[in-house]
C-alpha positions as CSV (number, residue, x, y, z in Angstrom):
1,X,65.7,171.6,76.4
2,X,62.6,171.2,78.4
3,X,63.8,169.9,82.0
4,X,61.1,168.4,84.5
5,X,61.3,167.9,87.9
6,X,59.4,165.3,89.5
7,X,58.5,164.2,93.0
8,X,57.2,161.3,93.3
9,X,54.6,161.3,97.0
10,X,53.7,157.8,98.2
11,X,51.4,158.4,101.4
12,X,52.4,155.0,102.9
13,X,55.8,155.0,104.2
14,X,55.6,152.5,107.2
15,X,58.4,153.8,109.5
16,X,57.2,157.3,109.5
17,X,53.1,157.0,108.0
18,X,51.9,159.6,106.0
19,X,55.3,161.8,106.1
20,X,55.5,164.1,103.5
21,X,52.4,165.2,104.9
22,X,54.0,166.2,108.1
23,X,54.6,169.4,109.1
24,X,57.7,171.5,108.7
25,X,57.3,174.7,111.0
26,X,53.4,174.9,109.7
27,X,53.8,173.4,106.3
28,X,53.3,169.9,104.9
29,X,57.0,168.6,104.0
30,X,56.1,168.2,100.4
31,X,55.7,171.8,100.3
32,X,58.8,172.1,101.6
33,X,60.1,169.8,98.7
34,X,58.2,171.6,95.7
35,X,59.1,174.8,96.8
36,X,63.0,174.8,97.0
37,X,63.3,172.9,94.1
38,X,60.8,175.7,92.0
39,X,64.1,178.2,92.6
40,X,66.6,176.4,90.4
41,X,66.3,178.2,86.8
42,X,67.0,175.0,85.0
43,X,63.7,173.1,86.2
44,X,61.3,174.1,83.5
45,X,58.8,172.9,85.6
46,X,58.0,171.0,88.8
47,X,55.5,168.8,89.7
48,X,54.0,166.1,92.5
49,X,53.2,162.7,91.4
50,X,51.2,160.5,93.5
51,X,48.3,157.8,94.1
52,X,47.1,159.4,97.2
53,X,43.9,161.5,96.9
54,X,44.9,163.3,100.2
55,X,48.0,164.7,98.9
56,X,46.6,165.7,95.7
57,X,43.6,167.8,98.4
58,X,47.5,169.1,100.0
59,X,48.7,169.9,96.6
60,X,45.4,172.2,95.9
61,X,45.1,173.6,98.8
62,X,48.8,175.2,99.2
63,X,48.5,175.5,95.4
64,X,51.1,173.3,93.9
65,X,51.4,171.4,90.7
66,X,50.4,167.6,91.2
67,X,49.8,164.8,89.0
68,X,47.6,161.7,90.2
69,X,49.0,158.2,89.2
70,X,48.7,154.6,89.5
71,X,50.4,152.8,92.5
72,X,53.9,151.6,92.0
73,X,56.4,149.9,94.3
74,X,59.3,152.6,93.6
75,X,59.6,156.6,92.4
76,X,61.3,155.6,89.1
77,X,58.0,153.6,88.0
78,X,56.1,156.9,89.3
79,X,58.7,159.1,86.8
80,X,58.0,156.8,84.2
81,X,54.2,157.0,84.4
82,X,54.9,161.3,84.0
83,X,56.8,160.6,81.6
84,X,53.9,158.6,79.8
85,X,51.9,162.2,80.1
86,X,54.5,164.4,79.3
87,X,57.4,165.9,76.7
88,X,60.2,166.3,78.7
89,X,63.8,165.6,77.6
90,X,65.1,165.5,81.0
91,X,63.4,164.3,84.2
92,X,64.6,164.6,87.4
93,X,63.6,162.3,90.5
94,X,63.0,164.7,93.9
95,X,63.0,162.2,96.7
96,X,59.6,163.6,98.2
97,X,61.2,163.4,101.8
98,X,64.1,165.2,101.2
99,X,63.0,169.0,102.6
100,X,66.5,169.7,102.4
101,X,66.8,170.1,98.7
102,X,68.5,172.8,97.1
103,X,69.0,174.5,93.9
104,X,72.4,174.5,94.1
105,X,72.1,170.4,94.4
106,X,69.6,170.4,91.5
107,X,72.1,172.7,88.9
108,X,74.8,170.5,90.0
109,X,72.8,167.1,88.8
110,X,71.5,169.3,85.3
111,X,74.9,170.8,84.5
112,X,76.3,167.5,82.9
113,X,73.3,167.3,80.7
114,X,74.0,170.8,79.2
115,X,77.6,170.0,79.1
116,X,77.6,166.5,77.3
117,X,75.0,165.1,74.5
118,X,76.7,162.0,76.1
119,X,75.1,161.8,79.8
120,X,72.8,159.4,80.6
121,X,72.0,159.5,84.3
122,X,73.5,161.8,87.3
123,X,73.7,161.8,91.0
124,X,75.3,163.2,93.4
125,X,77.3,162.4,96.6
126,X,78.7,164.1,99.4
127,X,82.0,163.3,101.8
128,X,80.9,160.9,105.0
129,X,82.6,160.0,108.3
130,X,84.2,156.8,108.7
131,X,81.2,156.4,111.7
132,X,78.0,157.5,109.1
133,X,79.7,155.4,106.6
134,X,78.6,152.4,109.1
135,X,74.8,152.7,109.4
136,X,73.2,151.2,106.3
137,X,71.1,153.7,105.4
138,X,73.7,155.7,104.2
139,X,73.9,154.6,100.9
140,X,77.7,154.8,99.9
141,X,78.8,155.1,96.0
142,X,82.4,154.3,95.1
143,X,83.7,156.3,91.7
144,X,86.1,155.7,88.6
145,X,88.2,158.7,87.6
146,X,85.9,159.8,85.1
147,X,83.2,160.5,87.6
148,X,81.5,157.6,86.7
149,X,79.5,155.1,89.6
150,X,81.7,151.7,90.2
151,X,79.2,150.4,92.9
152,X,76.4,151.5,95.4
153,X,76.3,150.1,98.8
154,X,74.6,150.1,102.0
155,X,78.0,148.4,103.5
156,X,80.8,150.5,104.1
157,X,83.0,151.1,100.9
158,X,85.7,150.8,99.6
159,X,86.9,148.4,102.8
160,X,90.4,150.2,104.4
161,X,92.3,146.4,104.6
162,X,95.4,147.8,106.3
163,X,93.0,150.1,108.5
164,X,95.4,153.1,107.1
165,X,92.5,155.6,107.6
166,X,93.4,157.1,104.6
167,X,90.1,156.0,102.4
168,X,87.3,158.8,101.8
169,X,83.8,157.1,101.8
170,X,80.8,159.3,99.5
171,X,77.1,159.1,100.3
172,X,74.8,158.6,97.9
173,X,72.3,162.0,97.9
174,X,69.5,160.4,95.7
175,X,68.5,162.6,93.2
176,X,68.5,161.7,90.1
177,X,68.3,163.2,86.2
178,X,67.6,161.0,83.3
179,X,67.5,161.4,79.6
180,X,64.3,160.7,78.5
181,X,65.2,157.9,76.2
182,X,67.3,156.4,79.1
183,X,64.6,156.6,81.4
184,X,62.5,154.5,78.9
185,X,64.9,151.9,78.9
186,X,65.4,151.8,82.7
187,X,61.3,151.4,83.2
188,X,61.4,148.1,80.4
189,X,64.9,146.2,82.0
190,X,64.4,143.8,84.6
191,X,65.2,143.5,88.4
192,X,69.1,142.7,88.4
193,X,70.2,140.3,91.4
194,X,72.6,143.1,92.8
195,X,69.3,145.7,92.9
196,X,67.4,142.6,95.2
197,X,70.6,142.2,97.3
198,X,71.3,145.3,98.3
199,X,67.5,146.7,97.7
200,X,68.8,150.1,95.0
201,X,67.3,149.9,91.9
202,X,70.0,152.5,90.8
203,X,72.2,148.5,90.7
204,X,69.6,147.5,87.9
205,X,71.8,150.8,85.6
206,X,75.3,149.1,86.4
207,X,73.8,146.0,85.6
208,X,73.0,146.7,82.7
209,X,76.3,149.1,81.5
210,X,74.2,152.1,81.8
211,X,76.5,154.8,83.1
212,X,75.6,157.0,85.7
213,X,77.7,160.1,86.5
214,X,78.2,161.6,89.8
215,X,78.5,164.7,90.9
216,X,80.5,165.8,94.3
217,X,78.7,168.0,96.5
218,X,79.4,170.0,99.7
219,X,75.5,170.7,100.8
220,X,74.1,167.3,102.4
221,X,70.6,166.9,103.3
222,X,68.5,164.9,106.2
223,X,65.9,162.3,104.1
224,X,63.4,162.1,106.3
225,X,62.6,158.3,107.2
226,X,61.9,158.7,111.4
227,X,60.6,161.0,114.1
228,X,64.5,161.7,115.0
229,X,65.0,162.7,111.2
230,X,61.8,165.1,111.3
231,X,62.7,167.1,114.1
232,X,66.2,167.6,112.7
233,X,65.0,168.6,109.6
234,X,62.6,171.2,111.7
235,X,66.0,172.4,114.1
236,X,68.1,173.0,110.8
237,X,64.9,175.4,109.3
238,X,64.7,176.9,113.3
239,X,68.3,177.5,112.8
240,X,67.6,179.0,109.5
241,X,64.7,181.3,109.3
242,X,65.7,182.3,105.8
243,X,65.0,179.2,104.5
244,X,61.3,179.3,106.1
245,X,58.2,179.0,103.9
C-alpha cells in the first residue's frame, strides 16, 4: 500500500502573511512540517504542494520534495490536484502550519487503514478544557461509539444543559487520511450548507454519509495562525532541543 503524505503551502495566509515561511529557531516552518512527518515509517513518501514559486525556491534550497500546483481556495483541492499526478492509495493532508506534527499523530491516523478495507477518512482529536472549548478556533468534534464523527463545530459541543460539568469536549487535530477513491469523490461533491455555516469542509463528508473515523490522541499541537501562536511554537522547540532541526 503506497501511503502519501501531502502538505499543502499556500503563501497568502492573511492573519500571519507568508507563514510557513517563517522561521522556527533558523528554519522555515514548512521545514519543520516536512521533516517530522518524513520519520513515520508508514509515509511512503512526503511531499510540498503549492502555487507559490517562493516556496518551491524554500523547498530546493533546504532540499525537500515539492510539487507546484494551481491555486485553490482549500488543501483538499490542493491533495486532489497530487492526486491527479500521482498513484497513491492513501493520501494524507499535513496542515502546512502545524510544526508540531508527529509521527506518533501520523501512525495513529494510518493505523485504521491497515486495520480495516472498510475506512474511508480519519482524524484525530485530543481532550480540551471547558475554557479552550470556548474560542472558535478550536474546532470541536463530537463521536458515536464506534469512533465515528457525529458533528464538527466551532461552538462548544455537546452543550452541558444542567451545567453538571461532567461533559468531555474533543478538538479537532486536522489531519487527515483518505482512500484514494474517497478522496475522488470528496473533490466532485458540492459545498453542503452545514460546510458554509460553520466554514469546514470536513461538514461536506457528513453531508453526504461519508464516514469519517477518529482517532483519540494525547500529543496536541499549536497550528500556527498568529504571532502569539509562532512564538509558542518556537518556546515549545526552546524547551525541547531534541526536537530541533
Amino acid at each position: 500500500m503506497k501511503v502519501l503524505g501531502v502538505i499543502p503551502a499556500r503563501l497568502h495566509s492573511t492573519r500571519l502573511p507568508k507563514k510557513v515561511l517563517r522561521e522556527i529557531i533558523g528554519h522555515p516552518m514548512i521545514e519543520y512540517v516536512y521533516q517530522r512527518a518524513k520519520k513515520c515509517d508508514l509515509l511512503t513518501d512526503v511531499l510540498i504542494a503549492t502555487d507559490s514559486k517562493e516556496v518551491m525556491a524554500t523547498c530546493k534550497k533546504v532540499g525537500i520534495n515539492a510539487i507546484m500546483t494551481g491555486e485553490h481556495s482549500c488543501g483538499s483541492d490542493r491533495l486532489y490536484e497530487v492526486l491527479t499526478k500521482t498513484d497513491a492509495d492513501i493520501y494524507v493532508n499535513i496542515q502546512g502550519d502545524e510544526p508540531m506534527v508527529s509521527p506518533d499523530q501520523l501512525r495513529l491516523l494510518l493505523c485504521p487503514f491497515m486495520e480495516s478495507k472498510q475506512t474511508m477518512v480519519t482524524t484525530l482529536c485530543t481532550p480540551i478544557s471547558d475554557e479552550d472549548a470556548q474560542d472558535p478556533s478550536n474546532v470541536k468534534v463530537v463521536i458515536d461509539k464506534n469512533g465515528n464523527a457525529l458533528y464538527f463545530s466551532r461552538w462548544s459541543i455537546p452543550y452541558d444543559r444542567d451545567g453538571k460539568g461532567a461533559v468531555q469536549r474533543f478538538k479537532h487535530i486536522g489531519l487527515y487520511g483518505y482512500r484514494r477513491d474517497t478522496l475522488e469523490r470528496f473533490h466532485h461533491l458540492p459545498t453542503s450548507p452545514l460546510e458554509e455555516a460553520e466554514k469546514l469542509e470536513q461538514l461536506r463528508l457528513l453531508s453526504n454519509g461519508i464516514p469519517i473515523h477518529v482517532i483519540e490522541t494525547t500529543v496536541d499541537t499549536i497550528g500556527v495562525d498568529t504571532e502569539e501562536d509562532l512564538k509558542q511554537v518556537e518556546a515549545y522547540f526552546f524547551s525541547h532541543p531534541e526536537e530541533q532541526l
